[in-house]
matplotlib code that plots the C-alpha trace (Angstrom):
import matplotlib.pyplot as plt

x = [0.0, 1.2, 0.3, -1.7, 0.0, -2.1, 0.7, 0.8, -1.7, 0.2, -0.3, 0.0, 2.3, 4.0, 6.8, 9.6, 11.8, 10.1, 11.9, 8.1, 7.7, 10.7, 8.9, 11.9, 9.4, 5.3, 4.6, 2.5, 4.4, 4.3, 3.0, 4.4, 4.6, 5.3, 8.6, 8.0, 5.3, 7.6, 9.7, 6.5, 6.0, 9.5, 9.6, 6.4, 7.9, 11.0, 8.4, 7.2, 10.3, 11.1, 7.6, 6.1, 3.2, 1.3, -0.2, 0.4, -2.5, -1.9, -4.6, -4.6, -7.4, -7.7, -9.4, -8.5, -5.2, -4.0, -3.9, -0.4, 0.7, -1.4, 0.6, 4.1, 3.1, 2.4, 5.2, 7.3, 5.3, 2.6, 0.1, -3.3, -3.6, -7.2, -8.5, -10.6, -12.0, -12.3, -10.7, -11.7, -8.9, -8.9, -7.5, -5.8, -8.4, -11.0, -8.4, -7.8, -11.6, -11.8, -8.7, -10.3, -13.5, -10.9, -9.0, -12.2, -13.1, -9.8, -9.0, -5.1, -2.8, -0.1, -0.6, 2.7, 2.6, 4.9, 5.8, 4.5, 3.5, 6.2, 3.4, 1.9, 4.5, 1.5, 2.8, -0.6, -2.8, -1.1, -1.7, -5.2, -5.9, -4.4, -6.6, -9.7, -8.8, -8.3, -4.4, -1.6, 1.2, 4.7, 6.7, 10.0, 10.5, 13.7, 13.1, 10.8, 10.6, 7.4, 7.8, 5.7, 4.6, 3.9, 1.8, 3.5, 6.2, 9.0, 10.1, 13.0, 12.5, 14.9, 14.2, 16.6, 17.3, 18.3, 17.0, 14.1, 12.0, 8.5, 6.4, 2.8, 0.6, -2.5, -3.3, -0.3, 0.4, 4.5, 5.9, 9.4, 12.3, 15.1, 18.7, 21.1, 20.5, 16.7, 13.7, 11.0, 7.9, 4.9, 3.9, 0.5, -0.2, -3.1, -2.7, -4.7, -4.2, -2.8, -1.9, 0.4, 3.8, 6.9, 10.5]
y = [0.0, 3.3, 6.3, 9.2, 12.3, 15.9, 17.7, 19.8, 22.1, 25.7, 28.9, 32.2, 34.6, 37.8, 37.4, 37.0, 38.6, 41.3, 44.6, 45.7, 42.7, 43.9, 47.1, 48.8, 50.2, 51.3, 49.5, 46.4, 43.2, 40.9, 37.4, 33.6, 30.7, 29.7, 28.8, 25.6, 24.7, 25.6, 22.8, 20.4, 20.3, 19.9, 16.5, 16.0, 16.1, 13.7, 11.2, 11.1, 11.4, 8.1, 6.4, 6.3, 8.9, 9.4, 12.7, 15.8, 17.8, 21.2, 23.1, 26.4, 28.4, 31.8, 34.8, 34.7, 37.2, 33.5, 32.4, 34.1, 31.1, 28.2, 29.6, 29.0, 25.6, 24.6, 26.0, 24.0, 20.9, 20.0, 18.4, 20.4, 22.8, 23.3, 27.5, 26.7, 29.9, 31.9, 35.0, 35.0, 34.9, 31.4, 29.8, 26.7, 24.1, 25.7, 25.2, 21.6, 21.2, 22.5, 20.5, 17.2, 17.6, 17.9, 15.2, 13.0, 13.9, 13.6, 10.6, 11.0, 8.4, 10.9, 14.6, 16.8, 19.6, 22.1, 22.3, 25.8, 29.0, 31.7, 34.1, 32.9, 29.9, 27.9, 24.6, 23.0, 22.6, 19.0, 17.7, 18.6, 16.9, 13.9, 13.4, 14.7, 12.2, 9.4, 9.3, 8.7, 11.1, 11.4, 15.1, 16.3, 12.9, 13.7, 10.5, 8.5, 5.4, 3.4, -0.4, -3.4, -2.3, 1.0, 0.2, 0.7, 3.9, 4.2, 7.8, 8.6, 11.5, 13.8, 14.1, 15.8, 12.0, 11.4, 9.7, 7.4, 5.3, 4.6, 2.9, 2.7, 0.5, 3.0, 6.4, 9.1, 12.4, 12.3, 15.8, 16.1, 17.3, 18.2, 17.1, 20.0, 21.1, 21.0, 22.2, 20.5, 19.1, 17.5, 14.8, 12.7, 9.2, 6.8, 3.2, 0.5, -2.3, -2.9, -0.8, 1.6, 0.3, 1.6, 0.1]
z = [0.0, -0.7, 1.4, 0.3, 1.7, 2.8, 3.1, 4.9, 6.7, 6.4, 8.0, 5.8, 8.6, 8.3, 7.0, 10.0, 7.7, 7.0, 8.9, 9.6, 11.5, 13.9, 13.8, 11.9, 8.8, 9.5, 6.5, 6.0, 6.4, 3.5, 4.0, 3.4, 4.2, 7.7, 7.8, 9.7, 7.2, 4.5, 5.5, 6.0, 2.6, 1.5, 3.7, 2.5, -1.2, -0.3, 0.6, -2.5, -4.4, -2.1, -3.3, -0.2, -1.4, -4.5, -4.0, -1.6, -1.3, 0.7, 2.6, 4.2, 6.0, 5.0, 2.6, -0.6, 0.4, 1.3, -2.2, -2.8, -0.8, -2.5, -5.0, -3.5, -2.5, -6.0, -6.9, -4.3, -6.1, -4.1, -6.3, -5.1, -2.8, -0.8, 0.9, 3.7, 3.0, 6.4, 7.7, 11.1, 13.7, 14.9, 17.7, 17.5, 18.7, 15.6, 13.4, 14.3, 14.2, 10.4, 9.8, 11.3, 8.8, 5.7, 6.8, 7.5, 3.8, 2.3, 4.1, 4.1, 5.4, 6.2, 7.6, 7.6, 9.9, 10.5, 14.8, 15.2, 13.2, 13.7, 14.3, 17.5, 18.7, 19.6, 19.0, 19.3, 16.3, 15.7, 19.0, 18.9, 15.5, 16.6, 19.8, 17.8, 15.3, 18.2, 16.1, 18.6, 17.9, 18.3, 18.6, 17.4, 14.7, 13.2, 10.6, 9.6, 7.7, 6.3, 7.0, 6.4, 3.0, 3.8, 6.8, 9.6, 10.1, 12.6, 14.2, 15.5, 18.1, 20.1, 23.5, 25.8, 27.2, 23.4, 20.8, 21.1, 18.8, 18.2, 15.8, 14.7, 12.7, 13.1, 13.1, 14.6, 14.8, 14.6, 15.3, 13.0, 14.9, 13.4, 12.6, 13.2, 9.1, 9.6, 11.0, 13.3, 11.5, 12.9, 10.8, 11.6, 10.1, 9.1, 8.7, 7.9, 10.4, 14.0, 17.0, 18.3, 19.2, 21.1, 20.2]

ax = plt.figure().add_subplot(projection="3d")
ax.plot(x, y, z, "-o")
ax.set_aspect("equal")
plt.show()
């Protein structure tokens, strides 16, 4: 079985960049990516490059001001890209509820999520799609490998005890941390059979 990949959620943020973020210029900000999301997707797309996904399918929740960033994750070669389309400023447990509904209708078997949106440092949209999803999760994976034919995945997480591994056969919500050169990701899986496990 090959997983279908939804790729990740990503937040449209000021651009951290930006010297009006730091205050340095009155003018607007422009918006992006968030970084963290940014490098979601690009995991997202060495999964597929490795065969272990068919399709990533992005979605962001937003006016259509957020399009400019559909945009960029098509460019970045995400396959589709989905605008929830609402501009209301929502915290992160809405957000994990609209997420839940498209991921109950998409019916991914792998969610990339970036670990946090630059703009708010929340850091908890993924945990809250994972228990609304009844998906065990993982944080701060910094690999992760699909065994058994694709139906079973094994994370490697850093922990400030060191590394540790854990597998699952179901549902999960694995949170990617980095290796020194990258960035933390969240990253949430479906499976078809079995139950969680912990090497």
């Amino acid at each position: 079985m090959t997983p279908r990949s939804l790729s990740p959620p990503f937040k449209s943020v000021p651009d951290p960049n930006d010297a009006a973020v730091a205050g340095a210029a009155a003018s607007t900000p422009k918006s992006v990516i968030n970084p963290f999301d940014e490098i979601a997707i690009e995991e997202a797309l060495r999964i597929r490059e490795r065969g272990e996904a068919t399709e990533i399918v992005g979605v962001t929740i937003g006016a259509p001001a957020v399009d400019e960033q559909i945009r960029a994750a098509l460019a970045m070669g995400v396959d589709r890209a989905i605008r929830i389309d609402d501009s209301r400023a929502l915290d992160p447990y809405a957000v994990a509820r609209i997420l839940r509904a498209l991921v109950e209708k998409e019916a991914p078997h792998v969610v990339i999520m970036g670990k946090q949106a630059v703009d708010d440092d929340s850091n908890q949209v993924g945990q809250m799609l994972a228990g609304l999803l009844g998906w065990p999760q993982a944080t701060f994976v910094s690999k992760i490998e699909f065994l058994d034919n694709k139906t079973r995945a094994r994370c490697t997480r850093e922990t400030d005890g060191g590394l540790e591994v854990v597998a699952s056969r179901s549902a999960g919500d694995y949170h990617h941390r980095p290796s020194p050169q990258r960035t933390a990701l969240r990253l949430a899986a479906r499976f078809n059979e079995g139950a969680p496990q912990t090497n």
